[in-house]
C-alpha positions as CSV (number, residue, x, y, z in Angstrom):
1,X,-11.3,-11.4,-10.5
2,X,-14.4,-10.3,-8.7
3,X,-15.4,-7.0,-8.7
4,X,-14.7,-4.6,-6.1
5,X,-18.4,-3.8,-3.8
6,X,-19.8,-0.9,-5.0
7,X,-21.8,2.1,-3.7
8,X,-23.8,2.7,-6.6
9,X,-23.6,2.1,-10.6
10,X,-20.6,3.2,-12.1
11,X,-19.5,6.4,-12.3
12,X,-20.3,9.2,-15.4
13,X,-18.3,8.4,-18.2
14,X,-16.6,11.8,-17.7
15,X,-16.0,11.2,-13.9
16,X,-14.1,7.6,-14.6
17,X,-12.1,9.6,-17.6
18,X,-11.0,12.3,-15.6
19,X,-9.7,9.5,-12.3
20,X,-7.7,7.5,-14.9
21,X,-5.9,10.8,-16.1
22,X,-5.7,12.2,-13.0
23,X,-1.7,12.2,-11.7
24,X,-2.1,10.2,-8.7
25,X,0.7,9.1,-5.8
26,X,0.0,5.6,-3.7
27,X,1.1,5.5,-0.5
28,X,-0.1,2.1,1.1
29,X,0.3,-0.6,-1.7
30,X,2.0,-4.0,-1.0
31,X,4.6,-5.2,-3.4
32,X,3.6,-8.9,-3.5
33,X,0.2,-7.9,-3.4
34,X,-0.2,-6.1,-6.7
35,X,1.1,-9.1,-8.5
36,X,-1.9,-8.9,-10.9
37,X,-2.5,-12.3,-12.8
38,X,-0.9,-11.1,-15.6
39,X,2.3,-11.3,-13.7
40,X,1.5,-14.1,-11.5
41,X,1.2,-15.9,-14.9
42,X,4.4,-15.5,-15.4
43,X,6.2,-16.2,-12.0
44,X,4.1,-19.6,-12.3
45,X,5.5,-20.3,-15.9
46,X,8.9,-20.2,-14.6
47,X,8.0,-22.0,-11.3
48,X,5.2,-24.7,-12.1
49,X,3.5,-25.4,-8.6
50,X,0.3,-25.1,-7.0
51,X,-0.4,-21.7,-8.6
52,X,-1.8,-22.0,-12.1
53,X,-0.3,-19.7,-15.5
54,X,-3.0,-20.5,-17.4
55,X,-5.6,-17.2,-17.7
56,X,-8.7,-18.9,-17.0
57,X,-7.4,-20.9,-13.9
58,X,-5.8,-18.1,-12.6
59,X,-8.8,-15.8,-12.7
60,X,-10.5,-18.7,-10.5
61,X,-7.7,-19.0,-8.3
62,X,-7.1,-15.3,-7.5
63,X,-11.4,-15.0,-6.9
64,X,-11.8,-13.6,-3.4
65,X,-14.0,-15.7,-0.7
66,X,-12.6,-14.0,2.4
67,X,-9.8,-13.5,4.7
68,X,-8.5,-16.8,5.0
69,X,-8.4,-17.2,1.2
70,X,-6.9,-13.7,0.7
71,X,-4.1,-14.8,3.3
72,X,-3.7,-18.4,1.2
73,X,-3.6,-16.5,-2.2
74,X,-1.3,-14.0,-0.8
75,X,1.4,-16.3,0.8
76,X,1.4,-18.6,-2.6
77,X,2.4,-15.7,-4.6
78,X,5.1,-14.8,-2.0
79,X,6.4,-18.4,-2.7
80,X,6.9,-17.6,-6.6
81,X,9.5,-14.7,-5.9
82,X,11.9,-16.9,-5.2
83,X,14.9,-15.6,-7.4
84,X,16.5,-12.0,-7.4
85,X,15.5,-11.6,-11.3
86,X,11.7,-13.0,-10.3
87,X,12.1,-9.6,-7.6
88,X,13.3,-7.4,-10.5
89,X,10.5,-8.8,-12.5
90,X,7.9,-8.2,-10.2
91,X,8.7,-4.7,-9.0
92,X,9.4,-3.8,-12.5
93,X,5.9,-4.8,-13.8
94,X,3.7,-3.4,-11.1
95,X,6.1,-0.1,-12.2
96,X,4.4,-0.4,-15.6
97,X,1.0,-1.1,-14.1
98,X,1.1,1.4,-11.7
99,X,1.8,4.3,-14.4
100,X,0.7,3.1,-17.5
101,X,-2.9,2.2,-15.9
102,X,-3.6,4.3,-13.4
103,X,-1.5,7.6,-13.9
104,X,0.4,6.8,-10.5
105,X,3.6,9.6,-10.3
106,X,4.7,8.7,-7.7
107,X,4.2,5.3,-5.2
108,X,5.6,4.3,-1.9
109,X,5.6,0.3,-2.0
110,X,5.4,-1.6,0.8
111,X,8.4,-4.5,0.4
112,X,8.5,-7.2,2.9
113,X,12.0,-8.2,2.6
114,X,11.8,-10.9,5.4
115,X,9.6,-13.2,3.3
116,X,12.2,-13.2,0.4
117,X,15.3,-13.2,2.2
118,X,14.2,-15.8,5.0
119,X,17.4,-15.5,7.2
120,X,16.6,-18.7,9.3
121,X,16.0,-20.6,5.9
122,X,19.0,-19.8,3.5
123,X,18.2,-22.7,1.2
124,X,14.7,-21.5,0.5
125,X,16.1,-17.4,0.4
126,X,18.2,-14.7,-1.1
127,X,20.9,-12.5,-0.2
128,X,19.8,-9.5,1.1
129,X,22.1,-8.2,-1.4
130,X,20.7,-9.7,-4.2
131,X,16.7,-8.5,-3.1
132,X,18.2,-4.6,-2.4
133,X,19.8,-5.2,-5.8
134,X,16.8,-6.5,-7.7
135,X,14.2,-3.6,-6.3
136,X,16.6,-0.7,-7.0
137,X,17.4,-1.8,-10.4
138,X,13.8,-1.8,-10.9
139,X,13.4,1.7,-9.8
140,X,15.7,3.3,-11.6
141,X,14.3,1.7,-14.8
142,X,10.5,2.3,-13.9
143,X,11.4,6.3,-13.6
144,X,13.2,6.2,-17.0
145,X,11.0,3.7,-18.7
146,X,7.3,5.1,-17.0
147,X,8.6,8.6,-15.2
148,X,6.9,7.1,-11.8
149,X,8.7,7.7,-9.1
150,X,9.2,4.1,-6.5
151,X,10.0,4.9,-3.1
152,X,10.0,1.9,-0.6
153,X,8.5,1.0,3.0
154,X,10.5,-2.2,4.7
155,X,7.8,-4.0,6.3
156,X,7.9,-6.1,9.6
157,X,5.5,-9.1,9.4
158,X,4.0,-8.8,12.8
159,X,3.0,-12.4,12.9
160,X,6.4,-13.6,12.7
161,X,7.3,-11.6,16.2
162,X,10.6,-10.1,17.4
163,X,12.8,-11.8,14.9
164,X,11.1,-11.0,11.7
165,X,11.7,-7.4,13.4
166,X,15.1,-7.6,13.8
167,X,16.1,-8.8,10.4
168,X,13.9,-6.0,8.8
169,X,15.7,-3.2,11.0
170,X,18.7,-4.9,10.0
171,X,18.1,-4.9,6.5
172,X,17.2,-1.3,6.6
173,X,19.8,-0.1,8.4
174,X,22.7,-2.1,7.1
175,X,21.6,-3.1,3.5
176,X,19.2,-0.2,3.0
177,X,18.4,0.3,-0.7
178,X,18.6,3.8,-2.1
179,X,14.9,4.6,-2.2
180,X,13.7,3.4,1.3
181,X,12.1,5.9,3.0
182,X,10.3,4.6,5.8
183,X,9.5,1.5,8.7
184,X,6.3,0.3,8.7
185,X,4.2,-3.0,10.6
186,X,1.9,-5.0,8.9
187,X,0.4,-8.7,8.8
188,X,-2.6,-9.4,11.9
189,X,-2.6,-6.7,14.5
190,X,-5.3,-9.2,17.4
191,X,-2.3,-10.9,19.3
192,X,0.4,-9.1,17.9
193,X,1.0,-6.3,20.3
194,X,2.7,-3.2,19.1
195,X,4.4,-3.0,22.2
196,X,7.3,-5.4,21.5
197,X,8.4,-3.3,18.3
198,X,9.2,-0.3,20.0
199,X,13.3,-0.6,20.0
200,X,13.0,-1.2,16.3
201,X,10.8,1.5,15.9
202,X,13.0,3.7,17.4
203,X,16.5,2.5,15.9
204,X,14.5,3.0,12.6
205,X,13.8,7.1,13.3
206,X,16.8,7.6,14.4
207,X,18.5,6.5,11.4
208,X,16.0,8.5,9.5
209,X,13.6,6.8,8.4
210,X,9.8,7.5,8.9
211,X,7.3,5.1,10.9
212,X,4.2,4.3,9.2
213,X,2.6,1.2,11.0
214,X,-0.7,0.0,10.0
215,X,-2.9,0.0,12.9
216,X,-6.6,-0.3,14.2
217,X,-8.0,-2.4,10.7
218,X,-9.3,-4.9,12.9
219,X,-8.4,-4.0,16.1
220,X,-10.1,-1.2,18.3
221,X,-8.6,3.0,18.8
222,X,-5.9,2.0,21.4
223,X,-3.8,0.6,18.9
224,X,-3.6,3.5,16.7
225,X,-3.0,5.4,20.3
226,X,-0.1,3.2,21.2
227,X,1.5,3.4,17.3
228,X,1.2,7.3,18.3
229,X,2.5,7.3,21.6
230,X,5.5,4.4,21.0
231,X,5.8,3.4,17.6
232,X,6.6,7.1,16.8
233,X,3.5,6.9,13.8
234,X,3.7,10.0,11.0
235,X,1.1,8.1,9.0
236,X,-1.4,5.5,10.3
237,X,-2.0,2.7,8.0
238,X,-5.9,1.9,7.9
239,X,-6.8,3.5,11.1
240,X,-10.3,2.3,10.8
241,X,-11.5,2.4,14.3
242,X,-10.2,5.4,14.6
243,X,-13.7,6.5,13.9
244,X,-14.7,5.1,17.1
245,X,-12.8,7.9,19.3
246,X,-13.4,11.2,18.8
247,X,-10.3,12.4,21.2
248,X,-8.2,10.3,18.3
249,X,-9.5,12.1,15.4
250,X,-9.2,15.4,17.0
251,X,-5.2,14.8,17.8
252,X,-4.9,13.2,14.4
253,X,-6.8,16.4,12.9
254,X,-4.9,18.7,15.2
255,X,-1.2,17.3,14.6
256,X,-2.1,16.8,10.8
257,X,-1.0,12.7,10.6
258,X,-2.7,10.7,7.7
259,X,-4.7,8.0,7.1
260,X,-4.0,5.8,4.5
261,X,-7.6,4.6,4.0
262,X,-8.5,1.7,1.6
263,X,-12.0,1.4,0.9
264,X,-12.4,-1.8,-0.8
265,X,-9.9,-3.4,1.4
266,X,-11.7,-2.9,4.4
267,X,-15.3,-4.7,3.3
268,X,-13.0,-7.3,1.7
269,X,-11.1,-8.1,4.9
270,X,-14.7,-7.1,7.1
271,X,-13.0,-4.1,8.8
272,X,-16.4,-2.7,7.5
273,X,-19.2,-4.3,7.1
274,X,-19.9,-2.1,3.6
275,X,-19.0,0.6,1.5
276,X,-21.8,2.8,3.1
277,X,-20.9,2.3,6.5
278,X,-17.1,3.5,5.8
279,X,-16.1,5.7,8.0
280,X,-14.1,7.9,5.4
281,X,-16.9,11.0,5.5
282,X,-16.1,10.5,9.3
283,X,-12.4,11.2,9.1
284,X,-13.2,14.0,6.4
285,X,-15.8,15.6,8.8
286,X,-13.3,15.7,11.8
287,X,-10.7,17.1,9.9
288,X,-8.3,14.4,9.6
289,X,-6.1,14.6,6.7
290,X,-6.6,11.1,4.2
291,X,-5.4,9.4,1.1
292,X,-6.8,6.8,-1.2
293,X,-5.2,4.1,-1.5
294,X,-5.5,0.3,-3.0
295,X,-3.7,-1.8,-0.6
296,X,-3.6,-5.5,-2.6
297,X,-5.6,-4.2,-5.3
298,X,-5.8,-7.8,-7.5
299,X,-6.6,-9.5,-4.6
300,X,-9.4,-7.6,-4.1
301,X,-10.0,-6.6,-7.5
302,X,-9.8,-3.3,-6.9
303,X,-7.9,-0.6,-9.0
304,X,-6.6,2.7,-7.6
305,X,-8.7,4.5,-9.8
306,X,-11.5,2.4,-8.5
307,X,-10.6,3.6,-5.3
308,X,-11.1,7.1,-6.2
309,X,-14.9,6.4,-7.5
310,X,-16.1,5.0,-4.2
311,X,-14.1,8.0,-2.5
312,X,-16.0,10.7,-5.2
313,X,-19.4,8.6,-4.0
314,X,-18.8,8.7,-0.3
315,X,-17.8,12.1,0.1
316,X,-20.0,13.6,-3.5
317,X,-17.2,14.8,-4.8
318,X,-16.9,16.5,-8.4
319,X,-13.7,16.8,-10.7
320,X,-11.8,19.5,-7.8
321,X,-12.7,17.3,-4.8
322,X,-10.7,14.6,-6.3
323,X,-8.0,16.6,-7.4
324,X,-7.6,18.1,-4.0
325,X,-7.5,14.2,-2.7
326,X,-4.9,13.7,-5.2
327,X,-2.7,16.7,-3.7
328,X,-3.2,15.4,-0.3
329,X,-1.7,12.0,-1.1
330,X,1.4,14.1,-2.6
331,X,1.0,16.4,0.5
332,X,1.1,13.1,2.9
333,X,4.1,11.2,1.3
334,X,7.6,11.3,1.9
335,X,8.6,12.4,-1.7
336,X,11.6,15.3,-1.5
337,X,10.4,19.1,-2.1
338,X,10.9,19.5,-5.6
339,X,9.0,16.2,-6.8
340,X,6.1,17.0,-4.5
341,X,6.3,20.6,-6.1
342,X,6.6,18.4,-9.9
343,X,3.8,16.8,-8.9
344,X,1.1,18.9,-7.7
345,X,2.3,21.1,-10.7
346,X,1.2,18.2,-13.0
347,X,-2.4,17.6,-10.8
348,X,-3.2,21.7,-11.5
349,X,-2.6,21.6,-15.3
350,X,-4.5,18.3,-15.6
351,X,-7.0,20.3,-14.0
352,X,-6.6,23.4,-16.2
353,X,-6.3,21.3,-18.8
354,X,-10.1,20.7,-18.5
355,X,-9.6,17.2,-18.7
């Protein structure tokens, strides 16, 4: 795995302790996409292929060159969950991960269920069943087993149009697992226009469920402005360009909607051209509220924690600026009352802990 492009050397020892203590919650965080190799390893054991379980291959295979690669890495992976128990596996593991290595309380994962059920391809699919099955079972035993709390985001892959839309409002609506909590849009935003979601969009709120569409990564402000005005957006995935507008920052500032910003994502994928050109001191300086998150962190051998550092260096924040990042990612997320209450609880005594 490469390592993630960096601002400066590596943080203080005392900085990087306190980040991988810190009680964190990830709100934009792909399910395929934190397969890490340790558990891609595994999913290519049982399903010998084109992607290599052996370590050393692996580490080679998974080495980012750019988008296109990202994309081919990406969609190989999706193509070893093939089986309900390789689901539970998966979701399971990046449970373990997720708490056990980064001090994650609480995490909203993004699940494309289209791309595991494949409704037009039943012989190469599961039952929708069998998927809502798999991820809940994992839940329940990654809050006993780790005590983080999974939440999940049914995602629509914009590149495969209206009827990868349908399906994914249908699975939410009529198969809809126990801990789904929100809509969201993802895959390439140039050609995809947000325009043609809109009735699944709005089925989705009305059921209940939040919006949280990923919009202006590599596309310009108007497609933040039209998730806004028509895709009903509470949080706006990447928003980078939203930089670009300062009539968009002040109404996100104003009506208080995140940004779930991914630093090493966006110079992977060249939304940025560098960690010091992000806009994040930007957002921060206009008032817009932001998380941290990782997005496909293996891919782009990134951590959350990691994450965190190049926030602390783009912004020069000390041990309470990053705590108060912490509490705005709890702040941002759909978590009920009492475990957002739990949870910034736990993020003040770490901090009056002195850790």
């Amino acid at each position: 795995m490469p390592p993630s492009p960096s601002l400066s050397p590596s943080p203080s020892p005392s900085l990087g302790r306190f980040v991988a203590g810190l009680p964190k919650a990830e709100l934009h965080v792909h399910h395929v996409g934190s397969a890490s190799p340790r558990i891609v390893s595994e999913l290519a054991a049982r399903h010998p292929g084109t992607v290599p379980s052996d370590p050393e291959r692996l580490r080679e295979f998974f080495a980012f060159r750019d988008f296109a690669h990202f994309i081919e890495v990406y969609l190989a992976v999706v193509d070893l969950v093939r089986t309900p128990e390789d689901v539970r596996y998966l979701t399971y593991e990046i449970g373990r991960e997720l708490a056990e290595g980064q001090s994650v309380r609480y995490a909203e994962l993004t699940c494309t269920p289209y791309t595991s059920v494949w409704p037009d391809d039943p012989d190469r699919g599961m039952p929708i069943e069998a998927y809502t099955e798999a991820i809940e079972d994992a839940r329940v035993a990654a809050e006993r087993d780790f005590g983080l709390v999974l939440r999940w985001i049914y995602d629509v892959p914009g590149e495969a149009g209206v009827p990868a839309a349908d399906a994914t409002l249908r699975f939410a609506l009529e198969h809809a697992p126990d801990g789904l909590v929100a809509f969201g849009l993802g895959g390439p935003e140039i050609g995809v226009p947000r325009e043609q979601f809109v009735p699944h969009f709005a089925q989705a709120l009305a059921a209940g469920l939040h919006s949280v569409p990923h919009a202006g990564e590599t596309t310009g402000p108007e497609t933040i402005w039209t998730s806004l005005r028509h895709l009903g957006a509470e949080r706006i995935g990447h928003g980078t360009s939203a930089a670009e507008d300062p009539a968009l920052l002040a109404h996100l500032a104003e009506n208080r909607i995140p940004l779930e910003v991914c630093p090493s994502s966006n110079v992977a994928t060249r939304a940025v051209a560098a960690l010091d050109e992000h806009p994040l001191p930007a957002f921060v300086e206009a008032g817009v509220v932001v998380t941290i998150n990782s997005d496909d962190p293996p891919m782009f051998g990134t951590t959350l924690n990691r994450e965190y550092e190049i926030a602390a260096d783009l912004l020069g924040l000390d041990e309470a600026g990053l705590a108060d990042l912490s509490r705005a990612a709890v702040g941002a997320s759909f978590a009920p009352e009492d475990v957002k209450a739990r949870l910034v609880g736990e993020i003040d005594a770490y901090v009056a802990e002195g850790r």
